[in-house]
KEGU-446985 format. One record per residue (C-alpha): residue number from 1; z, x, y. Coordinates in steps of 0.001 Angstrom, whole numbers, always signed. Last residue first. Layout:
REM KEGU-446985
NODE_kegu_z_x_y
NODE_NUM_Z_X_Y
...
***
This chain:
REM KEGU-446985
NODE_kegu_z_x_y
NODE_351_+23103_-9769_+3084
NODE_350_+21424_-7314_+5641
NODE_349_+22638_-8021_+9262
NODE_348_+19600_-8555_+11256
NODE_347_+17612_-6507_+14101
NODE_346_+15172_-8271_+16051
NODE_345_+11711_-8919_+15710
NODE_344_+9169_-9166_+18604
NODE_343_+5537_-9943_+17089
NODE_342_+3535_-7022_+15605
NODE_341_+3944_-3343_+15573
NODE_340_+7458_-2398_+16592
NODE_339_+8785_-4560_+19751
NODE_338_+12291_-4640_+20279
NODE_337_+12354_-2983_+23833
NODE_336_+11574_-6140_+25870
NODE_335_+13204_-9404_+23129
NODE_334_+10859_-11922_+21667
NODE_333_+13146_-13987_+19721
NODE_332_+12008_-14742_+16215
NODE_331_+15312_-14368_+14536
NODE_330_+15545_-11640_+11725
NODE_329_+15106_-13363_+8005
NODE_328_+11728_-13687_+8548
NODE_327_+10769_-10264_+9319
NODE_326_+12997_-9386_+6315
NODE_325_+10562_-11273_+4165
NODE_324_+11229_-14513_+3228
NODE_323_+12193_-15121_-1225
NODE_322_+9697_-16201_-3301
NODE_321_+10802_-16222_-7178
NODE_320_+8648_-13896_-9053
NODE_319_+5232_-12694_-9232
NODE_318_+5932_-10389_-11691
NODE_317_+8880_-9862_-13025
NODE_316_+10026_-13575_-12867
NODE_315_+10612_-14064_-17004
NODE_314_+8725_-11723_-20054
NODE_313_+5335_-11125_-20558
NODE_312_+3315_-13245_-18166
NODE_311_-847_-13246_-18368
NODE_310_-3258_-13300_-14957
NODE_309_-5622_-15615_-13027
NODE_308_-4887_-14300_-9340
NODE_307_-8498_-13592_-8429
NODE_306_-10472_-12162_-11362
NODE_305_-9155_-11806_-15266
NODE_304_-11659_-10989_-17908
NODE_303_-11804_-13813_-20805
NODE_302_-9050_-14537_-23063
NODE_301_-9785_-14323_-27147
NODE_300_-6408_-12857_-27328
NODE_299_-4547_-9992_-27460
NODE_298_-6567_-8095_-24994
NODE_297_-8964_-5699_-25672
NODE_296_-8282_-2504_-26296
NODE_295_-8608_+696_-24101
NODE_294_-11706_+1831_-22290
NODE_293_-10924_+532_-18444
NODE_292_-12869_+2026_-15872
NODE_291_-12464_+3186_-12449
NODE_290_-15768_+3948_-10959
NODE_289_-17010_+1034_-13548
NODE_288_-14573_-1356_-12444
NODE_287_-11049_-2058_-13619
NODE_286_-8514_-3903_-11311
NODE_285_-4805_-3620_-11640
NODE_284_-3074_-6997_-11561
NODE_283_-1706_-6386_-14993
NODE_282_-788_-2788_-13549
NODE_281_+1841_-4109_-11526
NODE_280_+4134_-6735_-13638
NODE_279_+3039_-4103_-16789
NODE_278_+5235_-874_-15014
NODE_277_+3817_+2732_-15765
NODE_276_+1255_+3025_-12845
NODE_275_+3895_+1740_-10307
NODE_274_+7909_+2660_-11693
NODE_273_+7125_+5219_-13879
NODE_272_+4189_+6961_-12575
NODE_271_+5260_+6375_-9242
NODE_270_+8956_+7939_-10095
NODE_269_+7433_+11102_-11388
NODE_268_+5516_+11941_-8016
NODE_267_+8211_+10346_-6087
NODE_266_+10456_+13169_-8224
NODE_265_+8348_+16644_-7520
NODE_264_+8364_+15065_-3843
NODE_263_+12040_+15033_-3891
NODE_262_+12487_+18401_-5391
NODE_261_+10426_+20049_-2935
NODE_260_+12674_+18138_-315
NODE_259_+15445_+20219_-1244
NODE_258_+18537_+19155_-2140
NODE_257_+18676_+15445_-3253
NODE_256_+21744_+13882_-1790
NODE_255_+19002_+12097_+192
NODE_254_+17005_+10020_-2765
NODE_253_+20427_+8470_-3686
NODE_252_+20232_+6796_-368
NODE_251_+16625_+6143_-433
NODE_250_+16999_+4399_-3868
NODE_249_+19741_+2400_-1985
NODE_248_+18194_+477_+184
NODE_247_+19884_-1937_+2082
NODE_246_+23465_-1031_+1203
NODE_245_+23131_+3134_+1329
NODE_244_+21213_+2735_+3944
NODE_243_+23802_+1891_+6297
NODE_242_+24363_-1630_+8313
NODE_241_+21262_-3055_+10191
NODE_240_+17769_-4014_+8983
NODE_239_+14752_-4361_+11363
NODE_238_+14394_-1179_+13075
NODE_237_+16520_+1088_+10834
NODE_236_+13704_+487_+8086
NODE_235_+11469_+1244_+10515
NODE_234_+13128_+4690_+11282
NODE_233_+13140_+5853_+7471
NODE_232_+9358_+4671_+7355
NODE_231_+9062_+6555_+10513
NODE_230_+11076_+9808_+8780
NODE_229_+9279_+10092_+5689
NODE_228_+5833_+9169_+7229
NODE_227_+5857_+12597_+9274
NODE_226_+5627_+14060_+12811
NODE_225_+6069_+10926_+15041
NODE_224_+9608_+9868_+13344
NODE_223_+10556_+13616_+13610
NODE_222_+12878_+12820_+16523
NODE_221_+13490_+9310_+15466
NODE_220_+14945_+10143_+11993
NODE_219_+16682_+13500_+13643
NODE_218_+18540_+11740_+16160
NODE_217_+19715_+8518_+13721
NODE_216_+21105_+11238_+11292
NODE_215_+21255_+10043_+7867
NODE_214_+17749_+10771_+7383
NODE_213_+18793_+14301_+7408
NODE_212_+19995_+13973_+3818
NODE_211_+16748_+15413_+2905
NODE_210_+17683_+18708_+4415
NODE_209_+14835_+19860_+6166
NODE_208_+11335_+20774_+4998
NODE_207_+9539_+17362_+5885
NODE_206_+8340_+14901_+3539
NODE_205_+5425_+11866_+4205
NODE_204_+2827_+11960_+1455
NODE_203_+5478_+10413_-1243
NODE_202_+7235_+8492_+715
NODE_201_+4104_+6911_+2359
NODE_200_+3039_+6362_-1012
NODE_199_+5502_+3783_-2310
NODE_198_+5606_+631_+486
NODE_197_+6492_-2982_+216
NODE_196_+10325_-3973_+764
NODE_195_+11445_-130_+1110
NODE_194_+10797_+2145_-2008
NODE_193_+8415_-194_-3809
NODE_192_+8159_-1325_-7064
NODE_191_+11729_-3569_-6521
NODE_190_+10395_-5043_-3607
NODE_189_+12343_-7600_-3653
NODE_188_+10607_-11121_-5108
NODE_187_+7964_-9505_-6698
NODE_186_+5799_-9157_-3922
NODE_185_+7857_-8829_-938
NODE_184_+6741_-11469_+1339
NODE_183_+4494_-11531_+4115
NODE_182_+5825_-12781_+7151
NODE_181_+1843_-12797_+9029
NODE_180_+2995_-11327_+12174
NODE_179_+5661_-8269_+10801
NODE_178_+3887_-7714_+7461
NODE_177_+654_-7376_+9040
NODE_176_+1239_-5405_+12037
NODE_175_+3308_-3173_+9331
NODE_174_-50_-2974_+7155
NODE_173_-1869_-1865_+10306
NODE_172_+551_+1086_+10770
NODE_171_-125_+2361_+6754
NODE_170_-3592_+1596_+6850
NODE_169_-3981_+4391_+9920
NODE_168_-1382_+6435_+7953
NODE_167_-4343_+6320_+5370
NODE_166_-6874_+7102_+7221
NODE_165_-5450_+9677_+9433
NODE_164_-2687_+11609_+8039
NODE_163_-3613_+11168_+4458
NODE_162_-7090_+11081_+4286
NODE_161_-7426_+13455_+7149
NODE_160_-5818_+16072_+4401
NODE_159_-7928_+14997_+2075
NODE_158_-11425_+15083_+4191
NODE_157_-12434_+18813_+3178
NODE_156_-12742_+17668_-348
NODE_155_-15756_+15365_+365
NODE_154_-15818_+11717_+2221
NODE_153_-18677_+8862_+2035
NODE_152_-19206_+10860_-1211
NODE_151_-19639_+8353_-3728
NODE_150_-16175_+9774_-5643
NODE_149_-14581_+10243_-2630
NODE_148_-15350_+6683_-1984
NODE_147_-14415_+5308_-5056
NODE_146_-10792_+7262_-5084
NODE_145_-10129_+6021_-1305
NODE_144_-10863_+2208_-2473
NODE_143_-8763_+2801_-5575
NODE_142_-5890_+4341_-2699
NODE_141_-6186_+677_-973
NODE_140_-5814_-649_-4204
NODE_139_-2704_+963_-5264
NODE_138_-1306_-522_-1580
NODE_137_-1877_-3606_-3088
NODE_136_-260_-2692_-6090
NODE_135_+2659_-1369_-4102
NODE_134_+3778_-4604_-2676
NODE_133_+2599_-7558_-541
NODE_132_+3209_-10989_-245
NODE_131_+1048_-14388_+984
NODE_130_+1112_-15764_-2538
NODE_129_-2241_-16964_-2496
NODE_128_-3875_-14550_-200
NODE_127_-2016_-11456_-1979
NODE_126_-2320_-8506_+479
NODE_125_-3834_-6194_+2131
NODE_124_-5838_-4012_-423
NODE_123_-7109_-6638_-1775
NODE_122_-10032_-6926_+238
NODE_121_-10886_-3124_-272
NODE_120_-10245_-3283_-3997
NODE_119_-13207_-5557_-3770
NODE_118_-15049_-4668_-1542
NODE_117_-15835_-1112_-3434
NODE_116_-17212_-2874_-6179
NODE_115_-19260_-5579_-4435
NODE_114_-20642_-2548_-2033
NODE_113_-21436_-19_-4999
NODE_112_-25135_-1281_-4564
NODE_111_-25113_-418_-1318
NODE_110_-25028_+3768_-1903
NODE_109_-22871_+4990_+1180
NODE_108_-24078_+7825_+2805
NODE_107_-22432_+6989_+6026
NODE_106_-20760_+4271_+5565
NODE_105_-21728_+1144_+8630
NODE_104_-22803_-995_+5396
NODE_103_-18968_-719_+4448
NODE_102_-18032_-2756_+7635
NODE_101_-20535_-5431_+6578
NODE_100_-19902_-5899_+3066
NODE_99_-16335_-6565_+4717
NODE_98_-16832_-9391_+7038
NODE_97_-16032_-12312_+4683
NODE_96_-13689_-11219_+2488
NODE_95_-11734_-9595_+5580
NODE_94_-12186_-13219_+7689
NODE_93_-10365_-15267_+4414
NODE_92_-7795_-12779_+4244
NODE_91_-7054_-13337_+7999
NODE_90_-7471_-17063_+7530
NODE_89_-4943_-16445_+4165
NODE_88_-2395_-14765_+6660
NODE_87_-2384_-17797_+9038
NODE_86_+8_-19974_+6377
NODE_85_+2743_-17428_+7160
NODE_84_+4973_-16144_+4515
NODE_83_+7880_-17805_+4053
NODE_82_+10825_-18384_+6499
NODE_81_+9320_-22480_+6666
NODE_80_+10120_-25376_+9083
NODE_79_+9032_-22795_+12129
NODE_78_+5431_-22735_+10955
NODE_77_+3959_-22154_+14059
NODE_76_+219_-20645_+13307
NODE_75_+105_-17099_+13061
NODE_74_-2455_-15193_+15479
NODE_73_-5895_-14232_+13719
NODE_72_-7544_-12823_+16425
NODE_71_-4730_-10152_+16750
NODE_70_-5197_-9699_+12543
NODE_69_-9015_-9647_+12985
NODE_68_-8723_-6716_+15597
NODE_67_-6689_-4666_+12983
NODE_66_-9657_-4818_+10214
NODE_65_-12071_-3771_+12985
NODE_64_-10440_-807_+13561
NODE_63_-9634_+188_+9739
NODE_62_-13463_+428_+10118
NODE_61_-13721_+2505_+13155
NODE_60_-11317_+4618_+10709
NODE_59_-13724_+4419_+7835
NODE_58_-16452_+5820_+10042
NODE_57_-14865_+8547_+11842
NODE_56_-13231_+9804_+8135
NODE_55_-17208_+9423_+7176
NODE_54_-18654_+11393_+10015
NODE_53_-16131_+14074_+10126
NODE_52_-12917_+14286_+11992
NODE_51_-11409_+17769_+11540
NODE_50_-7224_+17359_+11972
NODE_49_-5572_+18196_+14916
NODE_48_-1839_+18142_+13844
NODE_47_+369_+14802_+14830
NODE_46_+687_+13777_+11456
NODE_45_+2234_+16963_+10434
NODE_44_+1171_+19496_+8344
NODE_43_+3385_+21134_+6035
NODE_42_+2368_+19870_+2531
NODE_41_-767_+17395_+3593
NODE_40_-3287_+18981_+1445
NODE_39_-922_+19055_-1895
NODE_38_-11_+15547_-1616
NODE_37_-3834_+14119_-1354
NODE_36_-4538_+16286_-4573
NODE_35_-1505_+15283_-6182
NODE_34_-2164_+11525_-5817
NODE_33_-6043_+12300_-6653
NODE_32_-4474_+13563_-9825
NODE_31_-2326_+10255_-10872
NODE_30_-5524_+8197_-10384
NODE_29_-7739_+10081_-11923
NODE_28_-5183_+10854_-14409
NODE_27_-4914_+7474_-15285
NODE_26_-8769_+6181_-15376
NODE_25_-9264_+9098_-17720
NODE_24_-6866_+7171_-20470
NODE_23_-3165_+7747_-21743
NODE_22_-1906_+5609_-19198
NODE_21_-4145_+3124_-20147
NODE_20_-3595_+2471_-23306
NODE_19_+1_+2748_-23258
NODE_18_-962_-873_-21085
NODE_17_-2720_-2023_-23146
NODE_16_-433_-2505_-25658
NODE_15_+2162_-2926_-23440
NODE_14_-432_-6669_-22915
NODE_13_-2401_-7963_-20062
NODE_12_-4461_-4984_-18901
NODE_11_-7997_-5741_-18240
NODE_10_-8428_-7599_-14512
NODE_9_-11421_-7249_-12723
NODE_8_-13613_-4774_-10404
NODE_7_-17267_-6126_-9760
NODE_6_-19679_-3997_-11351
NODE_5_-21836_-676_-10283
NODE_4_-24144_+230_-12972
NODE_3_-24277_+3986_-11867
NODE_2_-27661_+5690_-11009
NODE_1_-28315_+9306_-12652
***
């Protein structure tokens, strides 16, 4: 049976809707494909061999092309501002434009899902407007997995290169990203994230030792290269100074946790609440007919919401008031042996 494929848009604008939703089939797709992708990476490190097939080989080639445009795409001086940089919406603007492209190189992949599957794709890297990022972006990126498990570009023996290949290869580009383009924390601090932008990477990254190993500088680098845990951990270290417990608490609290079985019981819970179950993110969710939306309408007469045309309920939540990233709080001196994955940034004092 063929699928009416349709361009993703916005649905949820109201609590209303929003119970709605997390009561609905779209949910626990979501939430189990999250379990599924945590349950094939549990002891396996991202340095295993993992089986490459033709559509994990594909979407990385793609991922490829996506982190040429950013070095083609170098920021333009903007020293009179610590915002996000202007260059980022060129970038965006080169994505939009090249990506039914990419996806035509799928193996397997029907074409008519191609405006659906674009879509989450393209925002997947960030807010062209607003030039930030958070975890609904990164939400999108996992829509764009869901859709093409679901179309069969990859099968049930992909998950676990999923994780430690596709999406770790997302992960790294997203930091090239953040650190030459500026991008702000959406919602003025990260609050849906567990560092300035990122979720899932905590969630997908753990390692069975203590979790308040990330304490010890040694450890985080050592095991840095093994899991997502630990490099997030070490990023973190590379751009802010002073202890964690000051800069990012959550992860601080996280670590007197006991076992790391525990933790990843609790990201699980915490996503739910703080990501799927919080209106300022889902209202930008987008609903296609992959992912569908089958709760009520909105509360008024207002039509379907693309691009960045969305309602408020309550004050600076949302989009909120821009602050720089912590890229462009650190000093843009190009210094040998502070490079991470974009432009030379150097450690600041967090404040």
């Amino acid at each position: 049976m063929s699928i009416a494929f349709e361009i993703p848009a916005k649905r949820v604008l109201s609590s209303t809707q929003l119970t709605a939703f997390q009561s609905s089939a779209t949910y626990n797709t979501i939430t189990s494909y999250i379990e599924v992708l945590n349950a094939s990476v549990v002891g396996v490190k991202l340095t295993d061999a993992h089986p490459e097939s033709l559509g994990i080989n594909a979407i990385l080639r793609l991922l490829d092309r996506i982190e040429q445009l950013a070095h083609e795409t170098p920021p333009v001086e903007n020293k009179a501002s610590r915002f996000g940089n202007p260059a980022f919406r060129s970038f965006y603007d080169k994505v939009q434009t090249l990506a039914p492209s990419l996806h035509a190189d799928l193996p397997g992949l029907d074409q008519n899902a191609t405006p659906e599957l674009t879509t989450y794709f393209s925002q997947a890297w960030g807010n062209r407007e607003r030039i930030d990022y958070g975890s609904g972006m990164e939400l999108n990126f996992l829509c764009w997995l869901i859709c093409l498990d679901r179309l069969q570009v990859v099968t049930a023996s992909d998950h676990t290169a999923l994780v430690t290949l596709v999406f770790w290869r997302y992960i790294q580009i997203m930091r090239i990203l953040q650190s030459t383009y500026w991008l702000e924390p959406a919602g003025s601090h990260g609050v849906w994230g567990l560092d300035d932008y990122h979720f899932l990477p905590f969630l997908f990254g753990h390692k069975f030792v203590r979790p308040k190993a990330i304490h010890d500088a040694e450890i985080v680098d050592e095991l840095s290269k093994d899991y997502m845990y630990f490099s997030c951990i070490k990023f973190i270290n590379s751009i802010k100074t002073a202890s964690l417990r000051w800069h990012s608490p959550m992860l601080d609290d996280i670590s007197a946790v006991k076992t790391w079985e525990k933790v990843n019981s609790g990201m699980i819970k915490m996503y739910q609440a703080e990501v799927l179950g919080k209106l300022p993110v889902m209202q930008h969710f987008l609903f296609g007919s992959i992912l569908p939306y089958e709760g009520p309408p909105p509360p008024s007469s207002d039509e379907s919401h693309h691009g960045d045309g969305h309602a408020h309920e309550g004050w600076g939540d949302c989009c909120g008031i821009p602050v720089p990233s912590a890229f462009a709080a650190a000093q843009m001196e190009r210094e040998p042996g502070k490079r991470i994955e974009g432009p030379g940034i150097r450690p600041v004092p967090f404040d």
